[in-house]
N, C-alpha and C positions, 0 to 999 in steps of 0.2 A: 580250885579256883572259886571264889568269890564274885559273882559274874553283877559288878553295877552299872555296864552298860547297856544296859536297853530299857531301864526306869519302869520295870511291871512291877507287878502287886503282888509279892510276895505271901500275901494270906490265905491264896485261892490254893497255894500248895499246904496247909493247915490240916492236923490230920481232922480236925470238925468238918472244912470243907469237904474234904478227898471221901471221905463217909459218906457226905451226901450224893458228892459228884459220881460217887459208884454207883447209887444205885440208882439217877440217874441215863446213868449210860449201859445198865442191865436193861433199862427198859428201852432205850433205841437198839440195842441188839436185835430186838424183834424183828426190824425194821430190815436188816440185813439187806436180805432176798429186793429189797424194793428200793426203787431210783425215789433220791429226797423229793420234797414239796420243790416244785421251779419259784416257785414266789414265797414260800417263808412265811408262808400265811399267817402261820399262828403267832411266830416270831413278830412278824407286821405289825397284826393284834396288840400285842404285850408295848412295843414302842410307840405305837398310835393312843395307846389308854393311856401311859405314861408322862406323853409330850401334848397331848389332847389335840394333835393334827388327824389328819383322814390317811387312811392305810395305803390310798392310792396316791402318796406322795414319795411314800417310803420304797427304796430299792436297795435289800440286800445282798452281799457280797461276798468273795473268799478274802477277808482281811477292806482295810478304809482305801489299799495300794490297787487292788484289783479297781476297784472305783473309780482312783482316781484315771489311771489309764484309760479305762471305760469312757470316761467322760472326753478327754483333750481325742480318744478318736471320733466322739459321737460330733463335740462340736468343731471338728476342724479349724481350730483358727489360726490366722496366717501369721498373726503376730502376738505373742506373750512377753505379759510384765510381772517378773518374779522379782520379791521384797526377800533380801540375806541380809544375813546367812538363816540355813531356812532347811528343809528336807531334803536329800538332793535328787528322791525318784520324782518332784516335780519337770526339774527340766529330761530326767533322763525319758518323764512318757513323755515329754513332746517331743523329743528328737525321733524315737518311735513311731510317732504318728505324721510324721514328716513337716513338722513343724519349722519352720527357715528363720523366722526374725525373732528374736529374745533379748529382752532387755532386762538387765540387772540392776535393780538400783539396793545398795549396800550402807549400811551402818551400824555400829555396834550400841548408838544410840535411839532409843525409842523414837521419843519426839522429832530428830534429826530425819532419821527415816522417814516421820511420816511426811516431814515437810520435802523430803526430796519427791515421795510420789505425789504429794499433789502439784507441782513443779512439773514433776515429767507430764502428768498427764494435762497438761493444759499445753504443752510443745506435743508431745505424740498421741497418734490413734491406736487402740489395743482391743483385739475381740475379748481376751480371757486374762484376767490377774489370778496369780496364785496368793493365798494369802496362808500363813500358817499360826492359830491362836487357841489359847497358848503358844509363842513359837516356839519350836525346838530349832536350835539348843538355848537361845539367851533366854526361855521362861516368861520373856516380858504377856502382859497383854494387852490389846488395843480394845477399848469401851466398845460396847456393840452399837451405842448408838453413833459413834464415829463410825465406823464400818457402813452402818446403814444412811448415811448421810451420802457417804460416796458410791452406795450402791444406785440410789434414789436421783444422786449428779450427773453419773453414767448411765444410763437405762441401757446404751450401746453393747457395754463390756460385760461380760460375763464373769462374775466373783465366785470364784470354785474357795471355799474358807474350807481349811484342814481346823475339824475338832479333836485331834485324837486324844489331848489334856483337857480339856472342859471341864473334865468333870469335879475338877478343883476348885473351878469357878461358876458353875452351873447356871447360876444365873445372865451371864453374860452369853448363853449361846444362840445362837439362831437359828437353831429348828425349827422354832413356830414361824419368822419371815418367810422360810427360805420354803415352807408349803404354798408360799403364795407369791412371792415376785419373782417375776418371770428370769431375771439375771443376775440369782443367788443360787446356790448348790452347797449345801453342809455337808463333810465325811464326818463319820461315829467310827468309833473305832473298839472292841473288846480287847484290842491288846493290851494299852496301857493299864486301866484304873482295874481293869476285870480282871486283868492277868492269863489271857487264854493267848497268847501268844502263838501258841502248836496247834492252836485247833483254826486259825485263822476266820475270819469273823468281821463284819465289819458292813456299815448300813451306811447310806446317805439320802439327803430327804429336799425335794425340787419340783415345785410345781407341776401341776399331772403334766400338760403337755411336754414338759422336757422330762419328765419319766417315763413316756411312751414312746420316743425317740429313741431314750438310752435303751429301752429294754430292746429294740430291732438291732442292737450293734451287740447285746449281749450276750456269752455264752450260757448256754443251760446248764443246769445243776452244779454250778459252780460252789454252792451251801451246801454239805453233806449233812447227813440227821445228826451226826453227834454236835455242829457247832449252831445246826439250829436248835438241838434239844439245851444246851450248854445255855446259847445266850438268852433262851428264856427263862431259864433256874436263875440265873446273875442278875439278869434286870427283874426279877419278880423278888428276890432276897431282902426286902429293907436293910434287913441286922447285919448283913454284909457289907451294905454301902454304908451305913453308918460307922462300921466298925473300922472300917479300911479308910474311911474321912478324917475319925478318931485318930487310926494308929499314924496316919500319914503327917497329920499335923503335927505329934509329939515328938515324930520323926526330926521336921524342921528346925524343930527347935534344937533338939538336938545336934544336928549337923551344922545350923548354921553359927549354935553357939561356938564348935569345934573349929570351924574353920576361921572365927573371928580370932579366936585363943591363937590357933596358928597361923596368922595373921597375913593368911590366903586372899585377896581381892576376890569375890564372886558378882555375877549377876542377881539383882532382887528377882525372885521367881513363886509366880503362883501356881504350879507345879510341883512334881515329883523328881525332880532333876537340877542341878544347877550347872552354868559354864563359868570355870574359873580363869580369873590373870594368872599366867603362870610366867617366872623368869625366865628368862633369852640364856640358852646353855645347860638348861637341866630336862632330862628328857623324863618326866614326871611321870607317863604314862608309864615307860620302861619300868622305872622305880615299883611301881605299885606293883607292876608284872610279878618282879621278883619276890615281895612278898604275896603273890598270892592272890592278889584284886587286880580286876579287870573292869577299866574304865576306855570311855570311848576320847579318841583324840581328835580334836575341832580345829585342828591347824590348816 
């Protein structure tokens, strides 16, 4: 099986990489016998020189999912507004968390979308929006400083924004905001662009007092040493990110010349993933099964 649904970074499995990542992971072997760092300190380190925020903003996680759960139990809120189509363990951690009133607001168009949330929220009260950008699955993205406009309108609501594509667009994300107003909260994620998907991994970055809230609702050692040895080799790699930027873009071109030729309708996407029109009557995803590829189906 040819597995293209879950859109990771195929080059972290590269025998250059896997070389490195060995010997790597010889030297957290040492470590066996010993419970990881609780705070990821070094890991911290590497993301705080990177994004030039303060380490005491940063809380890493097992994966961007463990986080977000972490987050809708820390801030309880009573009522959530989730923008689709979208990830679905958003609404599934707040049923979790005992969460009762959710609002959907839906379109397959960008702009359309955004004009129904600002609509909604001038009729409803919301403690916590979900927002997912890059989204998955339509790829679109929404300008940071649109984001930051409605964050700065709401000071009430709490903006939990999914990065786990960012790094497509890197310059649109909000990590340097989101260390400083009080009701923004960014998830990072090493699945996607880094490709560590098994070692789960994953950081988010929120003003100290709402980082020392999260950390009283958080479980310990939920980072073991190999994903904290991991995600500081990947974020300290330049040649990696540059190369996986490189290969991803050639990538695009590629595919979307393919699918224009087969005269597929897709979504524009600045990501690593595209959702396509598909025809009423052909079960497309089955199709690919049979030969072999495996794609995710958004119906």
């Amino acid at each position: 099986i040819i597995d293209l649904s879950a859109s990771t970074n195929p080059l972290i499995t590269s025998p250059e990489m896997f070389k490195k990542i060995r010997t790597r992971i010889k030297e957290a072997l040492s470590f066996l016998e010993k419970y990881p760092d609780p705070e990821a300190l070094e890991l911290k380190k590497i993301i705080a020189e990177k994004y030039k925020i303060s380490e005491e903003t940063i809380l890493c996680g097992n994966g961007s999912t463990e986080l977000i759960y972490l987050s809708v139990r820390t801030l309880a809120p009573s009522k959530v507004l989730i923008l689709e189509p979208t990830f679905i363990e958003y609404e599934r951690a707040c049923r979790l968390a005992g969460v009762k009133e959710f609002t959907r607001i839906f379109s397959l168009e960008k702009e359309a979308l955004l004009e129904k949330l600002i609509q909604t929220l001038k009729k409803e009260k919301f403690q916590t929006i979900f927002l997912c950008n890059p989204n998955n699955p339509t790829g679109w993205l929404i300008e940071k400083k649109r984001i930051l406009e409605l964050v700065e309108s709401y000071p009430e609501i709490t903006f939990l924004i999914d990065e786990a594509f960012i790094e497509f667009v890197e310059k649109e994300s909000l990590v340097k905001e989101a260390s400083f107003y009080p009701n923004l909260v960014v998830f990072r994620s090493f699945t996607k662009f880094f490709g560590l998907a098994g070692v789960r991994l994953g950081y988010l970055v929120a003003n100290r007092r709402l980082i020392e809230k999260l950390k009283r609702y958080k479980e310990p050692w939920s980072v073991n040493v190999f994903a904290q040895t991991l995600g500081i080799f990947v974020l300290s790699d330049d040649s990696f990110i540059k190369k996986s930027l490189e290969f991803f873009k050639k990538e695009k071109i590629y595919i979307e010349a393919g699918l224009q030729k087969l005269k597929v309708q897709f979504f524009p996407s600045v990501a690593n993933f595209y959702l396509l029109y598909l025809p009423k009557g052909f079960d497309f995803t089955e199709y690919l099964l049979k030969k072999g590829i495996l794609v995710r189906n958004c119906y």
